[in-house]
Structure formats: C-alpha cells, structure tokens
C-alpha positions as CSV (number, residue, x, y, z in Angstrom):
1,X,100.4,77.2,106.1
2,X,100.1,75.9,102.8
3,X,102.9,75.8,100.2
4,X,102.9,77.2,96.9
5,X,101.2,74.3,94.9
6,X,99.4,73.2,97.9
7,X,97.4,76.7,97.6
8,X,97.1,76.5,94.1
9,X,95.9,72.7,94.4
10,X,93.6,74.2,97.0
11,X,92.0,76.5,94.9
12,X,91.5,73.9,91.2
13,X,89.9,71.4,94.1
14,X,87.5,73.4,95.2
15,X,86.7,75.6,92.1
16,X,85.7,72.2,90.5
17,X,84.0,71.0,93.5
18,X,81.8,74.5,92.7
19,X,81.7,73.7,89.7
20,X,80.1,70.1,89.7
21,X,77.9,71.9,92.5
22,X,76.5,74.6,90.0
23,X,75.5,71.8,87.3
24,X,71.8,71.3,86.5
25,X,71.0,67.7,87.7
26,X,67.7,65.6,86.6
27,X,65.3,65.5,89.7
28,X,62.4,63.9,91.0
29,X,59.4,65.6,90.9
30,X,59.1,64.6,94.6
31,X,62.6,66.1,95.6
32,X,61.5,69.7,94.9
33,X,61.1,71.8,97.9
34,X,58.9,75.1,97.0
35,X,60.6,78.4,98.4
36,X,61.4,81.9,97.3
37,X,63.4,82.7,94.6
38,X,65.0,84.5,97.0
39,X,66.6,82.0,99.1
40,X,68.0,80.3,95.9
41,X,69.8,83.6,95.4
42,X,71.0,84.0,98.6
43,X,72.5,80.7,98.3
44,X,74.5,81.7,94.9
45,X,75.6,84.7,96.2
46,X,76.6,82.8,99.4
47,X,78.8,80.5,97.8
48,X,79.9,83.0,95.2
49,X,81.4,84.6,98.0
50,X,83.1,81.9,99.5
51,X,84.4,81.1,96.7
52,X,86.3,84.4,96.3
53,X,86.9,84.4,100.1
54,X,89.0,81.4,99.3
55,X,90.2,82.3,96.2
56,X,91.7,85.3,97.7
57,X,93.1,83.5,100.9
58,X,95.2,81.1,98.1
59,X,96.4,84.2,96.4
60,X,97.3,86.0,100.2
61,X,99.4,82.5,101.1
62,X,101.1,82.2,97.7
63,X,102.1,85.5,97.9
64,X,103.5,85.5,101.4
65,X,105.1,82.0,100.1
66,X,107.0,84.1,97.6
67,X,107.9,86.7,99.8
68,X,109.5,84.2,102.2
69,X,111.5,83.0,99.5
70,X,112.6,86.0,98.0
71,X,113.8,87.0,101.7
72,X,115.7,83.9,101.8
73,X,117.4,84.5,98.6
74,X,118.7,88.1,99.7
75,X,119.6,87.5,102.8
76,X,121.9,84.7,101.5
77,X,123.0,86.9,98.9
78,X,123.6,89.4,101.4
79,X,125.5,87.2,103.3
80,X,128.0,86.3,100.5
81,X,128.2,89.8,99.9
82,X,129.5,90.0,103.2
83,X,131.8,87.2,103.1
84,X,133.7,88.4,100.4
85,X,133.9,91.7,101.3
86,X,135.4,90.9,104.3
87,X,137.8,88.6,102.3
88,X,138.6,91.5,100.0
89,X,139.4,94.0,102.6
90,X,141.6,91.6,104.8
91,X,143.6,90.6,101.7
C-alpha cells in the first residue's frame, strides 16, 4: 500500500507521462498507419479512463492513509483519557 506522498507521487508521474503521451510529435510520412477515426478515439477514451481509474485509486489510498492515522491519533488519545481517569479516580 502506498503512503501518502507515494500516492500523490503516483499520480504527478503518470499524469505527466499522459501528458508527454498526448503531445503532437513531427512524423514520417512513412510512419502513418491509415485506420478509422474510430480506433484513435477509442484509444483517447481508453487512456482517459485509465487515467481516472488511477487517479481515483490514489485518492481511495490517500484517504484510507488518513483514516489510518486519524484512528491512531484517537485511540492514543483515548488511551490517555483512560490513563488519567483512572489516576483521577484512585487518587
């Protein structure tokens, strides 16, 4: 499971990596392969969906991150809370 700024690092990484993907590049004339406009949409929407497959799945793990920690934090306030009442009432 990733941490906090892992997930977050996750998600800069790859939006730029979709990023440099999306640019217009300078082709050979020989490099074009002739298909249906189609399938070049189906590709976009593809990885326009992945992308907010995994944008979502960073936001899921950074939330569950924070939820772990805000546990953590009241059950060791809870805890102390304890601790001293226990103190108070035996003193």
């Amino acid at each position: 499971m990733l941490d906090v700024g892992e997930a977050a690092q996750v998600s800069t990484n790859f939006g730029k990596y979709l990023h440099r993907r999306s640019r217009a590049k300078t082709i050979d004339a020989r490099e074009v392969h002739a298909r249906p406009v189609g399938h070049a949409l189906a590709d976009a929407e593809f990885a326009a969906r992945l992308a907010a497959c995994f944008r979502r799945l960073a936001q899921i793990d950074l939330a569950l991150a924070q939820l772990t920690q805000h546990a953590c934090c009241l059950a060791s306030h809870s805890a102390r809370w304890r601790a001293m009442s226990s103190y108070m009432a035996s003193a």
